[in-house]
BALOBA-1460 file (C-alpha; in Angstrom, 3 decimals):
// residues 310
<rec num="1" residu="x" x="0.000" y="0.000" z="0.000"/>
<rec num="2" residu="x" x="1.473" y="3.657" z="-1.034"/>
<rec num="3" residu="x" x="1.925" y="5.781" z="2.267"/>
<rec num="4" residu="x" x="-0.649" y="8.090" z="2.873"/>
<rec num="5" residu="x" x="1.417" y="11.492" z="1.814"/>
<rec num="6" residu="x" x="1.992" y="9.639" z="-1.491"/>
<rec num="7" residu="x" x="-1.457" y="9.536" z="-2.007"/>
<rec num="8" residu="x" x="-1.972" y="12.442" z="-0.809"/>
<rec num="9" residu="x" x="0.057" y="14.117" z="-3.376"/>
<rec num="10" residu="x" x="-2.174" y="12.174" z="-6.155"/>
<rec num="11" residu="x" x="-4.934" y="13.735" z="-5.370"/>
<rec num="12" residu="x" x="-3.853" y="16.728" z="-4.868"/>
<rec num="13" residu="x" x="-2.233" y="16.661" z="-8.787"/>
<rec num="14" residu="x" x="-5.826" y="14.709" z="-10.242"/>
<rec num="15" residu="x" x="-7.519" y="18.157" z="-8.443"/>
<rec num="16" residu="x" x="-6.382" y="19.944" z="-10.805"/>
<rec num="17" residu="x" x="-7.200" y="18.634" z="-14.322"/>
<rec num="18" residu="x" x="-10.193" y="20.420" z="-14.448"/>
<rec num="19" residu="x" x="-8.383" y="23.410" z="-13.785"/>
<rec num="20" residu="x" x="-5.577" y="22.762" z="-16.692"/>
<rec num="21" residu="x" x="-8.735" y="21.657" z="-18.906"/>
<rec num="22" residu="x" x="-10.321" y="24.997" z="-18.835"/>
<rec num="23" residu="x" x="-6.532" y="26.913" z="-19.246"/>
<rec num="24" residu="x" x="-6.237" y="24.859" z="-22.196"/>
<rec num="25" residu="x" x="-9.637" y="25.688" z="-23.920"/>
<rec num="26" residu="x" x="-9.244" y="29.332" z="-23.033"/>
<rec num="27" residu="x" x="-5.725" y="29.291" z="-24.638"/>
<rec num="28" residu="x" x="-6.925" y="27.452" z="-27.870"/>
<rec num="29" residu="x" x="-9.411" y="29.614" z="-27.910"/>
<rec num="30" residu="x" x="-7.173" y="32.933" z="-27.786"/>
<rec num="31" residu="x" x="-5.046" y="31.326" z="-30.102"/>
<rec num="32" residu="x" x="-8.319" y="30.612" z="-32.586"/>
<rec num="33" residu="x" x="-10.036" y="33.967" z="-32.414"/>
<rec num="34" residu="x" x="-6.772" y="36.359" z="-32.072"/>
<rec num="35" residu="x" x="-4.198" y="34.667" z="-34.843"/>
<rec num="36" residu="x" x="-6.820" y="32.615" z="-37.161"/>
<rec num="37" residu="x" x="-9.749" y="35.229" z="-37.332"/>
<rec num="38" residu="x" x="-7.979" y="38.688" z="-36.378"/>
<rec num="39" residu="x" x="-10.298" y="41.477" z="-36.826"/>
<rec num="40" residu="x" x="-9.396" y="44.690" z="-35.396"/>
<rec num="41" residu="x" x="-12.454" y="46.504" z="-33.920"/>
<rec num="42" residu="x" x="-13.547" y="42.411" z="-32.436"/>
<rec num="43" residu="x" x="-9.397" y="42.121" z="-31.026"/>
<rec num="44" residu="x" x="-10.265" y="45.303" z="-28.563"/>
<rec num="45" residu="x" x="-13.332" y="44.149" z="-27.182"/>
<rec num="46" residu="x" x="-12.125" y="40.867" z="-26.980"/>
<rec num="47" residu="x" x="-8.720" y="41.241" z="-25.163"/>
<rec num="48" residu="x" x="-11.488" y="43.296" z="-22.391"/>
<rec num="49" residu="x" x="-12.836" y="40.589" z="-21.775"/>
<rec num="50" residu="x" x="-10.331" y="37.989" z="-22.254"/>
<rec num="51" residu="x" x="-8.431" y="39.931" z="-19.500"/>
<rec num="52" residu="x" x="-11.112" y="40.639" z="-17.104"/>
<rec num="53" residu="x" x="-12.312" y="36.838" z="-16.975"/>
<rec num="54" residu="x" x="-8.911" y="35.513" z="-16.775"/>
<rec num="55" residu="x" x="-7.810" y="38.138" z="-14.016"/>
<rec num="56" residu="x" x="-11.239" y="37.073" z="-12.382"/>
<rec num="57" residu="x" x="-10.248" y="33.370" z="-12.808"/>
<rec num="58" residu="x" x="-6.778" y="33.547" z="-11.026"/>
<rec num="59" residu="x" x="-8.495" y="35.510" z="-8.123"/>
<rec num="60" residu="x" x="-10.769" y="32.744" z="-7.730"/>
<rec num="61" residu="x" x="-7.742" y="29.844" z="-7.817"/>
<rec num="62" residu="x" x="-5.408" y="31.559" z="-5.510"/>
<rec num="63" residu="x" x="-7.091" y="33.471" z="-3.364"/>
<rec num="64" residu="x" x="-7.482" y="31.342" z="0.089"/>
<rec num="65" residu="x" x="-10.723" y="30.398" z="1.545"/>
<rec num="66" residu="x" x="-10.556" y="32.842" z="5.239"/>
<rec num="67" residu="x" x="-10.668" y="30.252" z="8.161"/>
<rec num="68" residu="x" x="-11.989" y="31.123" z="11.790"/>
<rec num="69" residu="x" x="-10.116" y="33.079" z="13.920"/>
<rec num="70" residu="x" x="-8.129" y="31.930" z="17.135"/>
<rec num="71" residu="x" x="-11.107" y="33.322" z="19.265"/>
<rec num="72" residu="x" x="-13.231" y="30.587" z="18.178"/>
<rec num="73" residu="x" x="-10.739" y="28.079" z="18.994"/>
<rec num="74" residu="x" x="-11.463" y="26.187" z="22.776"/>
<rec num="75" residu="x" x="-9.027" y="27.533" z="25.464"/>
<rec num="76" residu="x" x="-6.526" y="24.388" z="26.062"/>
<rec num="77" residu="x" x="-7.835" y="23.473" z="29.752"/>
<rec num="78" residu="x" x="-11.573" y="23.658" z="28.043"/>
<rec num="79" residu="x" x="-10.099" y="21.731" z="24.868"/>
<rec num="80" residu="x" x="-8.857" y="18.659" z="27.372"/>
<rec num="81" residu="x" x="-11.741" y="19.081" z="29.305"/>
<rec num="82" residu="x" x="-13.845" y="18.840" z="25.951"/>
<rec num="83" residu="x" x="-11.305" y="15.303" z="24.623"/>
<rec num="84" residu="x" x="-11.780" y="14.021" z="28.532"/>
<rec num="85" residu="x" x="-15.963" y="13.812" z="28.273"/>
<rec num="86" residu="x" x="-17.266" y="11.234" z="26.781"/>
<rec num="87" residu="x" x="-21.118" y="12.399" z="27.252"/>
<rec num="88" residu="x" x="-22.184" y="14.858" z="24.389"/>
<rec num="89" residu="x" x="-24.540" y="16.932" z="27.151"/>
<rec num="90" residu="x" x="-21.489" y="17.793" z="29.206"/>
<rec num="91" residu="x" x="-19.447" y="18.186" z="25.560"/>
<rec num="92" residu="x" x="-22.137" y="20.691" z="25.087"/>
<rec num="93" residu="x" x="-21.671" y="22.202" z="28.583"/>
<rec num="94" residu="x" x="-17.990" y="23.364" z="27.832"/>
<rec num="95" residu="x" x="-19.038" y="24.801" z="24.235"/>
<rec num="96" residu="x" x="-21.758" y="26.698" z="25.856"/>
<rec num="97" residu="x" x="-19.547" y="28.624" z="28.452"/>
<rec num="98" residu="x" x="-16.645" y="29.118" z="25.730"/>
<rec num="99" residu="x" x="-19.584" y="30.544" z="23.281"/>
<rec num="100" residu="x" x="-20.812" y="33.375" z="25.555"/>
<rec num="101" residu="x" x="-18.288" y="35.891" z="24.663"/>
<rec num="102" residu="x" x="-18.644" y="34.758" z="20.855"/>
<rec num="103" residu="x" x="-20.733" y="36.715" z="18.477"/>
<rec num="104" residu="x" x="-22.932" y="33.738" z="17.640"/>
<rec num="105" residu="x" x="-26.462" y="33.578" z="16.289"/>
<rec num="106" residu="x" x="-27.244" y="30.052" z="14.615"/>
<rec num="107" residu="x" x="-26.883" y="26.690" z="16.161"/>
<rec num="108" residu="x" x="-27.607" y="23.012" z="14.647"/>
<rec num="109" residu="x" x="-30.751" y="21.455" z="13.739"/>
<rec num="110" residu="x" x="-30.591" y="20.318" z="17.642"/>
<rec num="111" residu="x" x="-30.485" y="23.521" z="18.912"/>
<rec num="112" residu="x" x="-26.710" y="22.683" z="20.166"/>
<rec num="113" residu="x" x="-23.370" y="24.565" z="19.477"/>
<rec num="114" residu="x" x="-21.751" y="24.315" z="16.123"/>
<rec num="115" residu="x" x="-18.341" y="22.682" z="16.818"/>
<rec num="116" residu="x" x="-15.468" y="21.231" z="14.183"/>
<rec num="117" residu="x" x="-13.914" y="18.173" z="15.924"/>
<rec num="118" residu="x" x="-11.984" y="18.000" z="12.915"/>
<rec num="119" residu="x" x="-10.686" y="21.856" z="12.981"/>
<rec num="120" residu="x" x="-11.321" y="21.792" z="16.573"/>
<rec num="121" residu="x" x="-12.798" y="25.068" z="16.377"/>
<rec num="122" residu="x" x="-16.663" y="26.587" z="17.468"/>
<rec num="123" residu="x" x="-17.983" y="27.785" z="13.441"/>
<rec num="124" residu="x" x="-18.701" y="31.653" z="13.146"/>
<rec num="125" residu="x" x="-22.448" y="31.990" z="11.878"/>
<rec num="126" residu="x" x="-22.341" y="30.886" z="7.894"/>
<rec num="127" residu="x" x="-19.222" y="28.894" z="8.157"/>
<rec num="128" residu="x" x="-18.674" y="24.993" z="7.116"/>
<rec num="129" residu="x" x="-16.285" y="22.351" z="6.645"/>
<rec num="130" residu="x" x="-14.814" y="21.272" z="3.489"/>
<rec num="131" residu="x" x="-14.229" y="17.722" z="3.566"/>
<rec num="132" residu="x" x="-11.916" y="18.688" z="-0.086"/>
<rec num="133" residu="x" x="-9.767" y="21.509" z="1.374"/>
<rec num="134" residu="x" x="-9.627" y="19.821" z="4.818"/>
<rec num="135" residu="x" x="-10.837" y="23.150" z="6.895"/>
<rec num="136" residu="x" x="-13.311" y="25.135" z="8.056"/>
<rec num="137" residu="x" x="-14.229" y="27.900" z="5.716"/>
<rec num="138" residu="x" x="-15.856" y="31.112" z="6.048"/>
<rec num="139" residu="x" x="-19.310" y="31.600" z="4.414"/>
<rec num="140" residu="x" x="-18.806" y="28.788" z="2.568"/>
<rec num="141" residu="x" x="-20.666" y="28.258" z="-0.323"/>
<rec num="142" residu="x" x="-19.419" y="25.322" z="-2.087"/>
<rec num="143" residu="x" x="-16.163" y="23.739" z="-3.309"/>
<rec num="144" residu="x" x="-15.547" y="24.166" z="-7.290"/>
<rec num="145" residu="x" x="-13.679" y="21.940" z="-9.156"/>
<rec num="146" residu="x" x="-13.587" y="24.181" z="-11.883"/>
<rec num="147" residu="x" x="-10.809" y="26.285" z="-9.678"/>
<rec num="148" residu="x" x="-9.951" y="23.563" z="-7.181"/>
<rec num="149" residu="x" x="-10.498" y="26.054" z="-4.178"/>
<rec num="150" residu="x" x="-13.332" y="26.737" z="-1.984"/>
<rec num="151" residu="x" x="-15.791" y="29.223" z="-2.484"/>
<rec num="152" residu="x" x="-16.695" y="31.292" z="0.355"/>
<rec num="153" residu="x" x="-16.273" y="34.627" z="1.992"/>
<rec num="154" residu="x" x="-12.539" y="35.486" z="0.947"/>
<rec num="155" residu="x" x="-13.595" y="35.008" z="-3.025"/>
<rec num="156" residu="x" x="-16.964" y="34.643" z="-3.807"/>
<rec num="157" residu="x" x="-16.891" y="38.191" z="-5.426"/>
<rec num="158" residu="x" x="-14.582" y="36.679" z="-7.625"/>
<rec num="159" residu="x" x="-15.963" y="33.569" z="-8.340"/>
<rec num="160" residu="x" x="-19.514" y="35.581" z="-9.368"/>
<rec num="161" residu="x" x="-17.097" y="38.044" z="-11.576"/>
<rec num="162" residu="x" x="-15.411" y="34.886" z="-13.377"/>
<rec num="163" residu="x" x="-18.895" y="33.324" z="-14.189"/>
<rec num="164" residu="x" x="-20.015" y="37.298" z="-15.984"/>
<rec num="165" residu="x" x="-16.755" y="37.249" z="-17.665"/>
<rec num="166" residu="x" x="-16.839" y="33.888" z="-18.991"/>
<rec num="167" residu="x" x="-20.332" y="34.200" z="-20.121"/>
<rec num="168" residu="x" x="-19.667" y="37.312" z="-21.874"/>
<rec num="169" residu="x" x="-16.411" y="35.703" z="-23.442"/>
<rec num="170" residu="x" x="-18.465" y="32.983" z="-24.910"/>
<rec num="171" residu="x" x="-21.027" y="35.296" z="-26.040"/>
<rec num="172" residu="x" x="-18.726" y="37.563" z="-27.810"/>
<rec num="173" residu="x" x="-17.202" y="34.907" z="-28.911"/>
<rec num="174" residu="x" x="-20.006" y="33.250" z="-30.363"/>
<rec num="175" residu="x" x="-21.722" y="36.251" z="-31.679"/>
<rec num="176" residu="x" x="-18.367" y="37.367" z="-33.763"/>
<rec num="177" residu="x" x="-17.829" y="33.884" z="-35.503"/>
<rec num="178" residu="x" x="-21.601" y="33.136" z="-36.140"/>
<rec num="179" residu="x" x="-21.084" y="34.844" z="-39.464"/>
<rec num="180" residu="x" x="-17.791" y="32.486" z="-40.036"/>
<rec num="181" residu="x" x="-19.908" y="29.386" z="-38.883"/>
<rec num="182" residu="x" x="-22.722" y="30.334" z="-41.743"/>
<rec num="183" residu="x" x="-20.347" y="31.141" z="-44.430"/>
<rec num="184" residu="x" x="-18.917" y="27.314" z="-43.372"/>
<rec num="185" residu="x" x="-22.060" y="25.784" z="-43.723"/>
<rec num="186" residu="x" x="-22.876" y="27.697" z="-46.888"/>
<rec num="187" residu="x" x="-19.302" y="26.522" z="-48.166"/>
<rec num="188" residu="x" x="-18.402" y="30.280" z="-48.412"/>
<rec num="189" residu="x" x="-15.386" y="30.070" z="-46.141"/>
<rec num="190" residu="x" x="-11.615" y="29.841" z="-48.242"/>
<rec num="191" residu="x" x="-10.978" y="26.211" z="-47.656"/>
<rec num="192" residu="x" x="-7.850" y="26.448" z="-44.906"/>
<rec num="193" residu="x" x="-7.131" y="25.110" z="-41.657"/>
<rec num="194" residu="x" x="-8.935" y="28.065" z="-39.972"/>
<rec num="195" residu="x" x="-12.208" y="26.200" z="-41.038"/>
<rec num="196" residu="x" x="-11.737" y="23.826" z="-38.017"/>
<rec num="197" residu="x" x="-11.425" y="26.675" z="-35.432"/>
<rec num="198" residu="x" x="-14.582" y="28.382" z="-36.690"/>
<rec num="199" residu="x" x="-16.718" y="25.495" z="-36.023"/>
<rec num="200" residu="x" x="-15.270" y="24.527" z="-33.002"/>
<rec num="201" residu="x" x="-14.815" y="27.704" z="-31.815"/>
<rec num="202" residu="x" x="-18.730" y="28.511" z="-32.238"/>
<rec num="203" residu="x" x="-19.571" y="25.035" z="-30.533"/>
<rec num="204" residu="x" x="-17.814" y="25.573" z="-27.824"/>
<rec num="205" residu="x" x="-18.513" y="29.156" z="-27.233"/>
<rec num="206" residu="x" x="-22.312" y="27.696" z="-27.541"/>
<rec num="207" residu="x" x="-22.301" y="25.107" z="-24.795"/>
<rec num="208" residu="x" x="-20.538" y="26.830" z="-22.333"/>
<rec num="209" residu="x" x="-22.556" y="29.880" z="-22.641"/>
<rec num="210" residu="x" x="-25.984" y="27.528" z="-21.855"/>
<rec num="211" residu="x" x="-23.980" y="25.912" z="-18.572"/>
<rec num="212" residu="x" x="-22.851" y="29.492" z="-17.627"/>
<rec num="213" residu="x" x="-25.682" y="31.510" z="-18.245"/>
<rec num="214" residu="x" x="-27.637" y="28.671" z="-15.637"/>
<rec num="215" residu="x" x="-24.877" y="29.126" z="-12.792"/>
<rec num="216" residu="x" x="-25.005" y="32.468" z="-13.245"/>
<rec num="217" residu="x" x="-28.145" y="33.403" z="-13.094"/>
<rec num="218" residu="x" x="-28.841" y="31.124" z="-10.052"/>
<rec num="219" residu="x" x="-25.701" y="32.563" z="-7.889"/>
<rec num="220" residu="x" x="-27.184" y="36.092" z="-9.163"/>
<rec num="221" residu="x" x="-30.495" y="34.561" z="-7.209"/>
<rec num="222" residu="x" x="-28.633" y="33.963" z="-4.163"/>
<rec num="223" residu="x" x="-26.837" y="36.669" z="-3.711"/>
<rec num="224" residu="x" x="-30.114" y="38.902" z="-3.981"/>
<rec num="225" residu="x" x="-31.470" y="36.552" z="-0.882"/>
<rec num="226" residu="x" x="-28.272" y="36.754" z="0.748"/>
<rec num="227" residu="x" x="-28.099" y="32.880" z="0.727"/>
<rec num="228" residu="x" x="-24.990" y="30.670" z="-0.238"/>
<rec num="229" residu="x" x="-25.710" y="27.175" z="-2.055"/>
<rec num="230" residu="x" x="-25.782" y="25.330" z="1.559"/>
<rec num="231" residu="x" x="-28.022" y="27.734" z="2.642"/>
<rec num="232" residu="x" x="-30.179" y="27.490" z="-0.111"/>
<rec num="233" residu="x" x="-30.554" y="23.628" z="0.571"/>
<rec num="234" residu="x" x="-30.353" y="23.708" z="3.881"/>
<rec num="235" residu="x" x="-31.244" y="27.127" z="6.116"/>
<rec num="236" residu="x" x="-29.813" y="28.571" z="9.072"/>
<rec num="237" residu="x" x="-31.446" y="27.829" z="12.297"/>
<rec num="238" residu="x" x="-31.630" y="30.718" z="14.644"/>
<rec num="239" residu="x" x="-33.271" y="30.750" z="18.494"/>
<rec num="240" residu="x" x="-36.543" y="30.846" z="16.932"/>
<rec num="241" residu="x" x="-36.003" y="28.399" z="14.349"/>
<rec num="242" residu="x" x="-34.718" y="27.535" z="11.028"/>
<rec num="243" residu="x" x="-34.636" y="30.875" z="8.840"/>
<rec num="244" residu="x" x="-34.001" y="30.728" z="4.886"/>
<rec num="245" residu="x" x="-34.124" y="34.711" z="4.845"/>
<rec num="246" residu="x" x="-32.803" y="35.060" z="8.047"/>
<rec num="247" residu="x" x="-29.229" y="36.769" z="6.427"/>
<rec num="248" residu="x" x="-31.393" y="38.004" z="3.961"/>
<rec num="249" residu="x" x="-31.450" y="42.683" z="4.476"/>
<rec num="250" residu="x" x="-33.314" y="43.528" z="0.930"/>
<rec num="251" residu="x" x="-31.637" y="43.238" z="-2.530"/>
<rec num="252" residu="x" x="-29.239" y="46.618" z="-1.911"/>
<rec num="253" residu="x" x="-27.557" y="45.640" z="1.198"/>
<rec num="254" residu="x" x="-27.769" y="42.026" z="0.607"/>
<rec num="255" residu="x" x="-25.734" y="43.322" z="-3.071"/>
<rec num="256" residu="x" x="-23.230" y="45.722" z="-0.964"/>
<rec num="257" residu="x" x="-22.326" y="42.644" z="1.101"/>
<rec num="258" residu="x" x="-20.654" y="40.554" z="-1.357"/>
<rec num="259" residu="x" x="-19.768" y="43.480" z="-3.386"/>
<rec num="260" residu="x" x="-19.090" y="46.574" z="-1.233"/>
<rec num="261" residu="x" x="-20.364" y="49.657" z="-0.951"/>
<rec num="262" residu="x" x="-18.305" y="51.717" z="-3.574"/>
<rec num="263" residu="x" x="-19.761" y="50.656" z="-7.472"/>
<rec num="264" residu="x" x="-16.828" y="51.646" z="-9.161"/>
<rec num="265" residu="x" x="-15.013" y="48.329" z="-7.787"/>
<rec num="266" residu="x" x="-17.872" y="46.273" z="-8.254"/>
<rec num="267" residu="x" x="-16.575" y="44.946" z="-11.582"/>
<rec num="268" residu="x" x="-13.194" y="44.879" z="-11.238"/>
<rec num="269" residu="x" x="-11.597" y="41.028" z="-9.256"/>
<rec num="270" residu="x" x="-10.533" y="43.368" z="-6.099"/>
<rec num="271" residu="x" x="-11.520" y="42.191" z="-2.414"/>
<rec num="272" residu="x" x="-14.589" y="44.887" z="-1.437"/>
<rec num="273" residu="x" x="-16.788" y="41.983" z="0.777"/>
<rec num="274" residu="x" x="-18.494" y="43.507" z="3.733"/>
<rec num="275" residu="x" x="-17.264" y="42.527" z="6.804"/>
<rec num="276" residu="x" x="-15.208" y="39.800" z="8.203"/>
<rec num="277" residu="x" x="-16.632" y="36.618" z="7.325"/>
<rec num="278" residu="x" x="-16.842" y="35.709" z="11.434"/>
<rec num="279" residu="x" x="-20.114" y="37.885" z="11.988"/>
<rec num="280" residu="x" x="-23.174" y="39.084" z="9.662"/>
<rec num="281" residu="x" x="-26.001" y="41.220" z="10.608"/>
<rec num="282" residu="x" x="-29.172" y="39.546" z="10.624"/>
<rec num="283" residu="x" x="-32.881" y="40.238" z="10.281"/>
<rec num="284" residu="x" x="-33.651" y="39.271" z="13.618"/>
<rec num="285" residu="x" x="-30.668" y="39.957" z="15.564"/>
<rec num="286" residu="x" x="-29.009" y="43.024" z="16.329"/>
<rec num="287" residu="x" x="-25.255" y="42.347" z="17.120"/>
<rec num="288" residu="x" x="-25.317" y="46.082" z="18.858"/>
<rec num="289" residu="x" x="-27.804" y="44.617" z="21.396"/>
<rec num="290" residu="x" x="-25.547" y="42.881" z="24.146"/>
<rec num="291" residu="x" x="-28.485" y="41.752" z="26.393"/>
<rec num="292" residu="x" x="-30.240" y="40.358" z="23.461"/>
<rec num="293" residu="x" x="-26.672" y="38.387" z="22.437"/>
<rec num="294" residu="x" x="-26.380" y="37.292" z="26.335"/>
<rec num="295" residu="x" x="-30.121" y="35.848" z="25.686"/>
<rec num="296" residu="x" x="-29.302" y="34.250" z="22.396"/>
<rec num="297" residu="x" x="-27.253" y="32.015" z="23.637"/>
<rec num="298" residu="x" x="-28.304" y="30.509" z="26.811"/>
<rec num="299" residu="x" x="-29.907" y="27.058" z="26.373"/>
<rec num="300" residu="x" x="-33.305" y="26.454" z="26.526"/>
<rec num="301" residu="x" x="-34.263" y="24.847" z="29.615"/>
<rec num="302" residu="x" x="-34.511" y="21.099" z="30.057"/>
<rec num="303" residu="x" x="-33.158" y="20.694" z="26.431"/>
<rec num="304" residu="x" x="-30.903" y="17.861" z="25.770"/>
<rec num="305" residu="x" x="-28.369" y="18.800" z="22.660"/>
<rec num="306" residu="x" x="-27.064" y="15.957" z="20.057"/>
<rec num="307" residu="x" x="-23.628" y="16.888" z="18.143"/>
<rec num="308" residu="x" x="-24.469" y="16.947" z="14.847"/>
<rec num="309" residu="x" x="-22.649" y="17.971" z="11.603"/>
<rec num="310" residu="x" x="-23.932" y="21.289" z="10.459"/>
């Protein structure tokens, strides 16, 4: 049997072929458009865009999915006291007391503390565990592997920004060789080697704008609700119950959170998130209120909590 690191280090390398597929088909298609069909008014429009959803793209690869902070981590008495118990009510005991000085709003399906035994950490509101990067991650909203990362609060601007700027790649795209892809069909075109790029140029242009355009419009959705994909499956559960809009502050706010409050930036792959990622105003809780915080997270009496994986 191959030691663990070994195949470790597989994985690791087979994560990124989708990656390397898409670098590929953007380079072909650079190589197609700019040095087979060169026109001159289509080259400055398209280098735009060709820049924008590539700079987008890298953002979204690199940038690192934000992990909780060492406040949310168990003291080391409370963390051996935590490993020591074997009952999950006294478990829950220990999380409880580390939890009241944490800004914390949401709680599992049980009603009990959200905990990481894996990360060993107590989640912020909106954070998860990716079993694929191994940590906990920030408003996570799911893990790509389109850009072998994890989208959540540190680059979900970006990832929304690559999915405009590759849908309005493809579309130009598309839209500038349609003409090629009649006069092909029509057997207009000079019979060369660039007859090969047109069609597949078109065709591919084609099916990635109808896969696009889908994503696209449904993250467009979510960010509107204030909702990442997990929430949209699965909603947050507050004091007084499970809340789908509970994050949710009407479509301007809920757009300045993800995109900042300054519109010149909106567009461009720059950082400009609201916030931290550790706390979010919601439409029943008012972080400003400390008694109402204090309230929020005392148990409710007589209730006996389950660990759970939320």
């Amino acid at each position: 049997m191959a030691p663990t690191h070994v195949l470790r280090c597989c994985q690791r390398g087979l994560a990124w072929i989708p990656v390397i597929f898409i670098a590929l088909v953007v380079c072909w298609s650079y190589y197609a458009y700019v040095v087979e069909l060169c026109v001159l008014v289509y080259l400055i429009f398209f280098h735009i865009s060709f820049i924008l959803f590539v700079w987008s793209y890298w953002q979204t690869i690199f940038t690192r999915p934000a992990n909780p902070s060492k406040e949310f981590c168990l003291p080391k008495a409370e963390k051996e006291r935590y490993e020591k118990e074997g009952r999950p009510e006294s478990q829950q005991e220990i999380l409880w007391r580390a939890a009241t000085s944490l800004p914390l709003y949401t709680r599992t399906g049980a009603g009990a503390i959200r905990y990481c035994d894996r990360c060993q950490v107590i989640k912020p509101d909106r954070c998860h565990h990716c079993s694929a990067c191994d940590m906990c991650v920030l408003k996570m909203d799911h893990h790509c592997p389109w850009v072998n990362n994890c989208v959540g609060f540190s680059n979900y601007k970006f990832f929304i920004l690559f999915l405009a700027y590759s849908l309005v790649y493809c579309l130009f795209i598309a839209a500038t060789v349609l003409q090629y892809f009649i006069k092909f069909w029509t057997n207009e075109l000079p019979d060369t080697h660039a007859k090969f790029h047109v069609l597949f140029l078109f065709f591919v242009a084609a099916m990635f704008c109808i896969s696009i355009l889908s994503l696209f419009s449904y993250h467009l959705w979510l960010v509107g609700k204030n909702r990442s994909t997990i929430e949209a499956f699965r909603a947050p559960v507050f004091r007084s119950g499970s809340d789908k809009n509970g994050f949710s502050l009407g479509y301007r706010k809920n757009m300045a959170q993800v995109f900042g409050d300054q519109k010149k930036y909106w567009l461009l792959p720059v950082f400009t998130s609201q916030g931290d990622g550790l706390t979010f105003p919601a439409r029943l809780v008012n972080p400003a209120d400390v008694e109402q915080a204090a309230v929020t997270l005392q148990p409710e009496p007589g209730k006996r909590w389950s660990i759970s994986a939320s």
